[in-house]
C-alpha positions as CSV (number, residue, x, y, z in Angstrom):
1,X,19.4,-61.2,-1.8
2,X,17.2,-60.7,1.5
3,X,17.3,-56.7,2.6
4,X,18.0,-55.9,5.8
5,X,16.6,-53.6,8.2
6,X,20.3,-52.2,8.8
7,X,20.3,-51.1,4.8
8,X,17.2,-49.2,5.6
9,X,18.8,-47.7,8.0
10,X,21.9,-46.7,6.2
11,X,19.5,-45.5,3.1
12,X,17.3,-43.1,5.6
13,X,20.7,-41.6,6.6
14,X,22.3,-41.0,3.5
15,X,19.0,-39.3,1.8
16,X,19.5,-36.9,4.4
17,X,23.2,-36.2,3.3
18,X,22.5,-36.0,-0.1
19,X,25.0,-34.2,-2.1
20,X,24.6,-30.5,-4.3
21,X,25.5,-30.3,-8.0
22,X,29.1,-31.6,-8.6
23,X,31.4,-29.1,-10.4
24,X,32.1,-29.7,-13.9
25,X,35.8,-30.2,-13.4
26,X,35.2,-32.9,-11.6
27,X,33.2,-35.0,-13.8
28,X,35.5,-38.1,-15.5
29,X,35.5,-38.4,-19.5
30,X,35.5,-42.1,-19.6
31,X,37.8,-44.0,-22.3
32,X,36.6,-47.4,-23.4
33,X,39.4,-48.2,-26.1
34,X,42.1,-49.3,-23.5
35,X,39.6,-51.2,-21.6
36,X,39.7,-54.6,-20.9
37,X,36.9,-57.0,-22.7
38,X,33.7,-57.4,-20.3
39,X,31.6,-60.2,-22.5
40,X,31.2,-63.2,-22.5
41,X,29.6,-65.9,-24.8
42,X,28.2,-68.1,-22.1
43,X,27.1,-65.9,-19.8
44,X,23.3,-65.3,-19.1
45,X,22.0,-61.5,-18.6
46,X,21.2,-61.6,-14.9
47,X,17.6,-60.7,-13.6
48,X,16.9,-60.5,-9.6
49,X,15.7,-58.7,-7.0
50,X,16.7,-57.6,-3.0
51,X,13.9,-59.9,-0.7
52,X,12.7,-62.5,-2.5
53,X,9.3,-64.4,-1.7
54,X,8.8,-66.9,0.1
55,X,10.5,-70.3,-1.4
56,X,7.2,-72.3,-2.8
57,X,6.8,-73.8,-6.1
58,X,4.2,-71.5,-6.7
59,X,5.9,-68.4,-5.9
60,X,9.3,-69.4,-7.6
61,X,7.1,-70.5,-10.2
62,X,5.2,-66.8,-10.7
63,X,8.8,-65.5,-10.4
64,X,10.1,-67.4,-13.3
65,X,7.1,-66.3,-15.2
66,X,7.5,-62.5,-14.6
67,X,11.3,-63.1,-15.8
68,X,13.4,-62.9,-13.1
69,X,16.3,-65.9,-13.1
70,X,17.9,-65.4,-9.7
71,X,17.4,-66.0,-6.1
72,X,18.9,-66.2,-2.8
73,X,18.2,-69.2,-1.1
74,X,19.7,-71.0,1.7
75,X,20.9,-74.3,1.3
76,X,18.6,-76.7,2.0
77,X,15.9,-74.6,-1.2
78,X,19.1,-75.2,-3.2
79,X,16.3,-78.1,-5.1
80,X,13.9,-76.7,-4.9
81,X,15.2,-73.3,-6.8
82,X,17.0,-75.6,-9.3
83,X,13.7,-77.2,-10.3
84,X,12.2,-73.7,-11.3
85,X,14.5,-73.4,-13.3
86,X,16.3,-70.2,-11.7
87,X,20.0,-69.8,-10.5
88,X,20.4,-69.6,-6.3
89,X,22.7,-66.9,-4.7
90,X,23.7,-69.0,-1.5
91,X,22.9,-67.2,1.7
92,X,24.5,-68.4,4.7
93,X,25.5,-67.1,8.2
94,X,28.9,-68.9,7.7
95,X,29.6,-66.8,4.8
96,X,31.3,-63.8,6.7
97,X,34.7,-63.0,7.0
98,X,34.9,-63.8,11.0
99,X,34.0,-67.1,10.1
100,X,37.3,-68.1,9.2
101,X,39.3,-66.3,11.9
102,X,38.9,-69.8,13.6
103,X,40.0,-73.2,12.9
104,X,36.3,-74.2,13.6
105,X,35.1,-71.3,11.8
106,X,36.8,-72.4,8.4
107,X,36.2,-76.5,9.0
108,X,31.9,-75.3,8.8
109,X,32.4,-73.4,5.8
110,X,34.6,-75.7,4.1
111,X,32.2,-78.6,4.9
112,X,29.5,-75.9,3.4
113,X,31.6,-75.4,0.4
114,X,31.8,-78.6,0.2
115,X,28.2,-79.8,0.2
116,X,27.2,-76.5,-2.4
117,X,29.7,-76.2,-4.9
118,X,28.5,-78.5,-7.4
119,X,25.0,-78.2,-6.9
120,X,23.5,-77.0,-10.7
121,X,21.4,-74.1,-9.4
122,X,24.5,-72.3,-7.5
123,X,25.4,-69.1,-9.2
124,X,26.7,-67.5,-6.5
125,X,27.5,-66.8,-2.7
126,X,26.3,-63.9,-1.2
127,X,28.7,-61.9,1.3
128,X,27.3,-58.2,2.5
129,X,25.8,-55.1,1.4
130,X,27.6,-51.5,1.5
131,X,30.4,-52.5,3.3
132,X,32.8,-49.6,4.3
133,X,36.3,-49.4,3.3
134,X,37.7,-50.5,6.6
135,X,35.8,-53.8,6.1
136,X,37.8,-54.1,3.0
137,X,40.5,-56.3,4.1
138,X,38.4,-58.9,6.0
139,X,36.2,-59.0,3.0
140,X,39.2,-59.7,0.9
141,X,40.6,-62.8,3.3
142,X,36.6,-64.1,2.7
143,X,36.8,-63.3,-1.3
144,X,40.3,-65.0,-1.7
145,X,39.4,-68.4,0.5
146,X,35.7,-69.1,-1.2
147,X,37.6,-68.4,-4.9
148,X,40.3,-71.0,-3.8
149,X,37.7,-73.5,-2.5
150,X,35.5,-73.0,-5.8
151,X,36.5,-70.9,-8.2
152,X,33.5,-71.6,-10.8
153,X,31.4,-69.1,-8.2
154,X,31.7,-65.8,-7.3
155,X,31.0,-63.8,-3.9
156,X,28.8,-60.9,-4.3
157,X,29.1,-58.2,-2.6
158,X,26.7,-54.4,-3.0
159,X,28.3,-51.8,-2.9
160,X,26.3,-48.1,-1.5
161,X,25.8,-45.2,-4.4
162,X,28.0,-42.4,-5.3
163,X,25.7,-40.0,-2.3
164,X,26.8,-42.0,0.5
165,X,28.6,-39.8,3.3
166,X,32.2,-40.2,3.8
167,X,31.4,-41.9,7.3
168,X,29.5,-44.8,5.3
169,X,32.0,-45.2,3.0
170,X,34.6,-44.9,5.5
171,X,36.7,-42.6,2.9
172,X,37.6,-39.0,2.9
173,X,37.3,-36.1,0.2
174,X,34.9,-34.6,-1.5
175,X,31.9,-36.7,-3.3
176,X,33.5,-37.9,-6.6
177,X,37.1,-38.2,-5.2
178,X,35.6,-40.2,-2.1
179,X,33.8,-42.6,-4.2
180,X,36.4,-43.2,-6.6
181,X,38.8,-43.6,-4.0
182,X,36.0,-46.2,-2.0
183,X,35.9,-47.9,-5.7
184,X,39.9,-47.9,-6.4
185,X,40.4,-49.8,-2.7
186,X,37.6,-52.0,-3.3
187,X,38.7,-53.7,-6.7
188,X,42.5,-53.5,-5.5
189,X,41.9,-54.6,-2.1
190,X,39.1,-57.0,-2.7
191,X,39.4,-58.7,-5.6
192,X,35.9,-59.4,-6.4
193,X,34.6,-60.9,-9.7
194,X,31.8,-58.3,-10.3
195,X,31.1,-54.6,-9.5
196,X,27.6,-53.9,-7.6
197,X,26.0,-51.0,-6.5
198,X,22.1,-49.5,-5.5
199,X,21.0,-46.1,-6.8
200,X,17.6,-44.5,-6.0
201,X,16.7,-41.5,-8.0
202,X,12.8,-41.0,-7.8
203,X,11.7,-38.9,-5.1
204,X,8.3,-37.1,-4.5
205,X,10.1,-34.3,-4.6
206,X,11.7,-34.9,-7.9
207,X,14.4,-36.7,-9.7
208,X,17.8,-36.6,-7.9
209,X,20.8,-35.5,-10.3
210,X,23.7,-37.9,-9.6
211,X,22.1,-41.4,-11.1
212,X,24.0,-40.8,-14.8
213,X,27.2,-39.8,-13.0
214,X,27.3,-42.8,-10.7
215,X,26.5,-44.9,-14.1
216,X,29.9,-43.1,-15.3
217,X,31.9,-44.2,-12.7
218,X,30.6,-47.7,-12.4
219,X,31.3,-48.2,-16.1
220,X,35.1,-46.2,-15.6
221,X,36.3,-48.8,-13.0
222,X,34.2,-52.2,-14.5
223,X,35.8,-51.3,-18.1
224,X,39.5,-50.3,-16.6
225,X,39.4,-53.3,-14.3
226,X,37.6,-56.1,-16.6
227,X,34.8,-56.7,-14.1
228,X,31.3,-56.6,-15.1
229,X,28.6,-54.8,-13.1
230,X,25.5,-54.9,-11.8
231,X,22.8,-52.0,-11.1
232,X,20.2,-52.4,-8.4
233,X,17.5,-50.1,-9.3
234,X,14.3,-48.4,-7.5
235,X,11.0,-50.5,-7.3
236,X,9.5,-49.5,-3.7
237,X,8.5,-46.7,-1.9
238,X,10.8,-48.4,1.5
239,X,12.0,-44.4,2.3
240,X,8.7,-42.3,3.1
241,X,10.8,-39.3,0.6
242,X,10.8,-42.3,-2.4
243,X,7.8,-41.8,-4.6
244,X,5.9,-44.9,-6.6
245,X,8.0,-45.4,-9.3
246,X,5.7,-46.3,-12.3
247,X,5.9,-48.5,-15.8
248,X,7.8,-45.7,-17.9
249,X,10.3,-44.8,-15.1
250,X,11.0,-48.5,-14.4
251,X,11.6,-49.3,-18.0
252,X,14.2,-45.9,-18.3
253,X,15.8,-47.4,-15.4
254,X,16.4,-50.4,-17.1
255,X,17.3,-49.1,-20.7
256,X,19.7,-46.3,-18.9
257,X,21.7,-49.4,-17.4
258,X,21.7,-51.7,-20.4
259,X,23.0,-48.3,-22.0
260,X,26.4,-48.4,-20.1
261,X,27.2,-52.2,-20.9
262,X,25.3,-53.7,-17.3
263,X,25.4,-57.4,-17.2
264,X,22.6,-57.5,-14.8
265,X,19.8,-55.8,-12.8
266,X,18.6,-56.1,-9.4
267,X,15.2,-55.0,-8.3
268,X,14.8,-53.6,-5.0
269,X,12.9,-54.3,-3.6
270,X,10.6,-57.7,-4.5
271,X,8.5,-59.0,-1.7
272,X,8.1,-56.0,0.5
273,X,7.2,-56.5,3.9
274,X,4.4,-54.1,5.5
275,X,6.8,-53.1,8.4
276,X,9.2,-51.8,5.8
277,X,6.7,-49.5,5.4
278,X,5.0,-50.7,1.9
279,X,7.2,-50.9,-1.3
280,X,8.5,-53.6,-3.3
281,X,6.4,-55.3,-6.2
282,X,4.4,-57.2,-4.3
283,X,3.6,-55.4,-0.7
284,X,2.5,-57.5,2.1
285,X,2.2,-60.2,-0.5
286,X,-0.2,-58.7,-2.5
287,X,0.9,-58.1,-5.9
288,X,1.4,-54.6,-7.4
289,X,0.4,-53.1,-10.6
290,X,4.2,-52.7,-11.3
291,X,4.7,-56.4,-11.2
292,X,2.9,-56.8,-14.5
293,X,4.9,-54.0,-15.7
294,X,8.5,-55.3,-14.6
295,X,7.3,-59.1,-16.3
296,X,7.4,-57.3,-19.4
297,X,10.0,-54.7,-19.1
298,X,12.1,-58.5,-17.9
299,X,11.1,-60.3,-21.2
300,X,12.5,-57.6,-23.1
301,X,15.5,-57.0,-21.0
302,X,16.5,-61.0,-21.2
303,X,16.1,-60.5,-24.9
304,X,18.1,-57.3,-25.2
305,X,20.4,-58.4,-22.8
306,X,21.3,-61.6,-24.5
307,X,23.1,-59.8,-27.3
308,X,24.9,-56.9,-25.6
309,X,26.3,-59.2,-23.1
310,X,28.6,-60.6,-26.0
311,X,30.0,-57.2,-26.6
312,X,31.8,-54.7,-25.3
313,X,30.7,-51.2,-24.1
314,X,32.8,-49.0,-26.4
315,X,31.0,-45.3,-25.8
316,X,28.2,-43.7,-23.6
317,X,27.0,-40.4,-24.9
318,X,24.6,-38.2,-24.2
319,X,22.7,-35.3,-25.8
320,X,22.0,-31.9,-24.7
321,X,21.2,-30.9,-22.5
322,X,23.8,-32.8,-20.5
323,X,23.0,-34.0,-17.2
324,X,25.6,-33.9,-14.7
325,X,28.8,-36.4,-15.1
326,X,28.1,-36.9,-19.1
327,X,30.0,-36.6,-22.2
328,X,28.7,-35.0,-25.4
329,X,28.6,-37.0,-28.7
330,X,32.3,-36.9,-30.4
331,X,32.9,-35.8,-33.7
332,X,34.5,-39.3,-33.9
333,X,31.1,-41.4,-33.2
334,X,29.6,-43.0,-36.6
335,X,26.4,-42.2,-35.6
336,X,25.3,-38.4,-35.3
337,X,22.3,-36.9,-34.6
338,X,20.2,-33.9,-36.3
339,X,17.8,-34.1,-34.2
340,X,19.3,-34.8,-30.4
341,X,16.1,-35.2,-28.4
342,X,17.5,-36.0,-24.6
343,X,19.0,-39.2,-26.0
344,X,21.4,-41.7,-25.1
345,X,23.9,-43.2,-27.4
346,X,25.9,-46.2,-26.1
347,X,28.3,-48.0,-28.6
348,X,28.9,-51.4,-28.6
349,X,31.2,-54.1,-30.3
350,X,34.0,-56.6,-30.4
351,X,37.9,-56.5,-30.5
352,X,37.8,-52.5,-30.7
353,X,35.3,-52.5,-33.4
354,X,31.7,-50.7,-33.0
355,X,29.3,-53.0,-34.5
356,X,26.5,-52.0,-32.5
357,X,24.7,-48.9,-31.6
358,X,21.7,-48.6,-28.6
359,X,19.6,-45.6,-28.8
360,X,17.5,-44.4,-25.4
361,X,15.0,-41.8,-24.8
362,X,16.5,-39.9,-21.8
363,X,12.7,-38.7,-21.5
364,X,10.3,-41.1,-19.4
365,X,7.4,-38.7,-20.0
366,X,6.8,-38.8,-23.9
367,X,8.4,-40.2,-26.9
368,X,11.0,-38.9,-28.7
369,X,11.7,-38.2,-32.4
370,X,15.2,-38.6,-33.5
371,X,17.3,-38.4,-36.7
372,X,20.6,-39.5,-36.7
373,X,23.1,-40.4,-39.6
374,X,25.8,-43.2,-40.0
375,X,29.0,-42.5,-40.8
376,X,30.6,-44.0,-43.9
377,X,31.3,-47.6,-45.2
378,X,27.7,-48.6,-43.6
379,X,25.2,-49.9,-46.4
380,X,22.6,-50.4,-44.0
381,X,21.2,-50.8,-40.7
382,X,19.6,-53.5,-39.0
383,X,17.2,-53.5,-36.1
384,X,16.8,-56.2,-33.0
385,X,13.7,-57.2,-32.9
386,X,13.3,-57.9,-29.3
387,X,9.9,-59.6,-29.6
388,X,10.7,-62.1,-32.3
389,X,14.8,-62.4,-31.1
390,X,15.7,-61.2,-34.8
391,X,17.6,-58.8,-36.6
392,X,15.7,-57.1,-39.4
393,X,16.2,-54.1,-42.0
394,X,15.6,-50.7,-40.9
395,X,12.5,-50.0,-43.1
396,X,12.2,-46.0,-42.1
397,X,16.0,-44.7,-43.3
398,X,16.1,-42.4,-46.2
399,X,19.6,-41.6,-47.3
400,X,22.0,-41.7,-45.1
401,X,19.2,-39.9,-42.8
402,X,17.4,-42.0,-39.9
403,X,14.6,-40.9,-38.2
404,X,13.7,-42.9,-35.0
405,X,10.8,-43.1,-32.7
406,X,11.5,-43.9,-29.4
407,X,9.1,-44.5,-26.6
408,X,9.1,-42.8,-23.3
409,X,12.3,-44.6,-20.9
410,X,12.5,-47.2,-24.3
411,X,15.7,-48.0,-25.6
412,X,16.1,-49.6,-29.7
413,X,19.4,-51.6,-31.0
414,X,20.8,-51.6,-34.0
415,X,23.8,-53.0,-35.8
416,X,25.9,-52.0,-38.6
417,X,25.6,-53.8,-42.2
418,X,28.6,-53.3,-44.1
């Protein structure tokens, strides 16, 4: 995914428009039991970033390394990326709706089709980034003619974050109806395989107060529509109003998103050129402290990720005090908590069954220490152990009482034993 001076351009526009607190009434109480089933045995957690180095061995190489399993070449790097051992989102000029208003138009992409679609590193073709709803329909006649020509890969396609203006969505109303609205067309006019989307939330002058209920809405339509979804989240200082995100609010990015049932995450930005005005994890090719950071934030996240992307994300939660969009922890949940410390619970499992619980300190400053009980039928509780890639027993749970430690931004999974 290469970024574009015309998204900077969008972003610098839309941080001016920002939006005020949301009124309650608005905010959506999302319903996972009716939802369709998002997992998938086969499928890999995804790991990428927006601008990618420069395709070398070496630098392919150093990405592997630092855990990232996706990148955006071209054609002709298609090898190359497939000997590192990473999956290739194919960029292309062809690859845009006008192209096949033609008769010659539709003969070059067919013939690039042709030449791509079995190549072993292709995940992917990549289409646009925070299209408009008038765009829609062209995007769809694209969508529709690459899935009939191969249907083993998708077209990606970014959407913009729930604080874009009306004019850049191209959609009327106010905030939350807007972007549920610009969501509703996309998926039903569309018809893409996967739900992306950008959100930046650290600013100098603080944190902004819509990220959680964007979250919410991404995980409404990806559960009531079966898609999965994507989150591309904050690593560069690209707007002069961003601040230097750093290794605790980088990981509470991540654990936030694998919280609400994400099948990948997109780093944005990677190889940050100096006339973006510094940002991304390395700047000006120079690596960042953050790099070191993301490399093992990314270890764990490919570990983590590889068992909640076989289930399904059956409840979001949060604890007081709410932030805006959220839903309080049911009566219903089997797990409840004594001690709420600005935690997340997400529940996860299979055929309508939990199985799984995730619990995330909301807090990127400190740790947090929680107790939470298990409702009953549950002899135990085991813990993944996202070092070694096992479950193991609980050790600290008393009773049916649990306390738990949680690092600043971390995120711990457990599973029932019954």
């Amino acid at each position: 995914m290469h970024h574009t001076h015309s998204k900077i351009t969008s972003i610098i526009k839309i941080m001016f428009i920002r939006k005020l607190y949301l009124l309650c009434g608005l905010f959506v109480v999302l319903n996972a039991t009716n939802a369709q089933a998002l997992s998938s045995k086969n499928e890999k957690f995804i790991i990428t970033f927006w601008s990618p180095p420069p395709f070398t061995s070496e630098s392919l190489s150093k990405a592997v390394i630092e855990g990232f399993n996706l990148t955006s070449p071209d054609e002709y790097r298609l090898d190359m990326v497939s000997k590192s051992g990473m999956m290739s989102m194919l960029k292309n000029s062809l690859l845009t709706p006008s192209t096949i208003d033609t008769s010659e138009g539709r003969a070059k992409l067919d013939l690039l089709i042709n030449r791509v679609k079995d190549h072993p590193s292709l995940k992917a073709y990549y289409i646009t980034d925070e299209p408009k709803a008038s765009d829609f329909p062209g995007l769809a006649k694209l969508v529709a003619y690459l899935r009939e020509r191969d249907p083993k890969h998708f077209a990606f396609i970014n959407l913009p974050p729930i604080y874009a203006s009306n004019t850049q969505l191209g959609v009327n109303g106010t905030p939350v109806h807007a972007y549920q609205e610009y969501l509703q067309r996309f998926i039903e006019e569309v018809n893409p395989s996967l739900i992306s989307y950008d959100h930046y939330h650290f600013f100098k002058t603080g944190d902004g107060d819509q990220f959680f209920l964007n979250l919410e809405l991404i995980r409404k339509f990806s559960l009531k529509h079966g898609l999965p979804f994507w989150n591309t989240i904050q690593a560069s200082t690209v707007e002069s109003n961003w601040r230097t995100v750093n290794a605790n609010e980088l990981r509470w990015l991540v654990y936030t998103t694998l919280a609400y049932g994400a099948r990948g995450i997109s780093y944005f930005l990677y190889w940050g050129p100096v006339t973006y005005g510094g940002g991304g994890l390395y700047q000006g090719g120079i690596k960042t402290p953050l790099v070191d950071s993301a490399a093992v934030i990314n270890k764990e996240l490919a570990a983590v990720g590889s068992i909640l992307i076989k289930l399904d994300s059956m409840g979001v939660y949060h604890t007081s005090p709410l932030p805006p969009g959220t839903n309080p922890v049911p009566v219903s949940s089997p797990v409840q908590f004594i001690r709420p410390e600005n935690i997340i619970l997400a529940l996860f499992g299979r055929n309508n069954v939990i199985t799984t619980f995730m619990v995330v300190n909301r807090n990127y400053k400190i740790p947090v220490l929680t107790q939470l009980t298990i409702g009953q039928g549950v002899i135990d509780i085991e813990e993944f152990d996202r070092r070694t890639m096992k479950w193991r027993i609980y050790q600290n749970r008393k009773g049916q009482v649990i306390s738990v430690t949680i690092a600043p931004g971390d995120g711990r999974v457990f599973r029932f034993i019954k």
